[in-house]
C-alpha positions in Angstrom: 62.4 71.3 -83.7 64.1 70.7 -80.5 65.7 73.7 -78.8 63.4 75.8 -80.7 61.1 76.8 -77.4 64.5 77.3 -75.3 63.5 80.9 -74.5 66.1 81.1 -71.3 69.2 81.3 -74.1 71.2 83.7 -72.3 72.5 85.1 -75.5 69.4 86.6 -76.5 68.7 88.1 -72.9 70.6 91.7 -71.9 69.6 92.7 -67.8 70.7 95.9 -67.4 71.1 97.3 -64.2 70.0 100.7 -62.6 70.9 102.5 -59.3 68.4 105.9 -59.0 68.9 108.8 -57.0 66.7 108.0 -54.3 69.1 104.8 -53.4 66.5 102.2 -55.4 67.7 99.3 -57.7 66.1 98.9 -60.6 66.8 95.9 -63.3 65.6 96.4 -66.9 65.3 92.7 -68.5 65.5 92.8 -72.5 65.0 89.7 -74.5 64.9 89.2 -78.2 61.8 87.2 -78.8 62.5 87.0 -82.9 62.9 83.2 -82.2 59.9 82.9 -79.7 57.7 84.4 -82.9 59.3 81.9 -85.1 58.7 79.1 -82.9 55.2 80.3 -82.1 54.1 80.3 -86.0 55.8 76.8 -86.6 53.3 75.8 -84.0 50.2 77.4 -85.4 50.4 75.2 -88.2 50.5 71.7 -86.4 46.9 70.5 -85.2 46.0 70.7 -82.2 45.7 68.1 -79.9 42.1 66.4 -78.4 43.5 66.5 -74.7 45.9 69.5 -75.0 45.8 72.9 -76.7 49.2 75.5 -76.6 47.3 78.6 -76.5 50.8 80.7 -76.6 54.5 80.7 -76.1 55.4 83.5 -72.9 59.0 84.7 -73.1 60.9 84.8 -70.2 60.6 88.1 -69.6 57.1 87.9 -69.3 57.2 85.4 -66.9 60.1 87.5 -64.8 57.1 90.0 -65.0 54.2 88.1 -63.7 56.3 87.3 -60.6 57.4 90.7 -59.7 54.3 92.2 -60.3 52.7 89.1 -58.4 50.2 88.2 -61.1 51.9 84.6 -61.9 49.3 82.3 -60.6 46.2 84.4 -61.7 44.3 82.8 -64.6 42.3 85.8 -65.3 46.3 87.9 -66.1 47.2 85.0 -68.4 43.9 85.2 -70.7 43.7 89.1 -70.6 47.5 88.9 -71.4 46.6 86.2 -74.0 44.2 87.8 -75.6 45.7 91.4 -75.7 46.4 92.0 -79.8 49.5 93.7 -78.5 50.8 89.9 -77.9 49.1 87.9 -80.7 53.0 87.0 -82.4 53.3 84.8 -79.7 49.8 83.1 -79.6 49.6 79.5 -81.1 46.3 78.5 -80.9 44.4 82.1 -82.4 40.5 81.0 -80.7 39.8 83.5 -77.5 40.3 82.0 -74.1 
């Protein structure tokens, strides 16, 4: 199983890069998160632990997210994001948080 969770692969990344009118940057991140699914299914089926429970697998774009939109360290983000059904392919553990 190792290298399965290695969601910075490069190769399944594309940033595309934007320069509007108005002078702005913008940077579009894509990432192909078939392997993420994968990954977070395999890990559905193993029990989980007394001490520890992976609630989900994040994708790196998701993480890029959280910090530009400055919501990285807020718990409440992470278990409304969790617990949206738009992201349940990359939930492990399926209980609410």
């Amino acid at each position: 199983m190792k290298g399965l969770l290695d969601a910075d692969d490069a190769s399944r990344r594309l940033t595309i890069f934007h320069r509007g009118d108005n002078g702005k940057h913008l940077i579009e991140t894509r990432q192909d998160v078939t392997h993420i699914v994968e990954a977070a299914k395999i890990l559905a089926e193993e029990p989980p632990g007394k001490d520890f429970r992976l609630a989900a697998v994040i994708p790196q774009t998701v993480l890029d997210q959280a910090m530009l939109e400055g919501w990285f360290h807020d718990k409440a983000k992470w278990k409304a994001w969790a617990n949206d059904p738009a992201n349940a392919d990359f939930r492990v553990w399926k209980g609410r948080l």
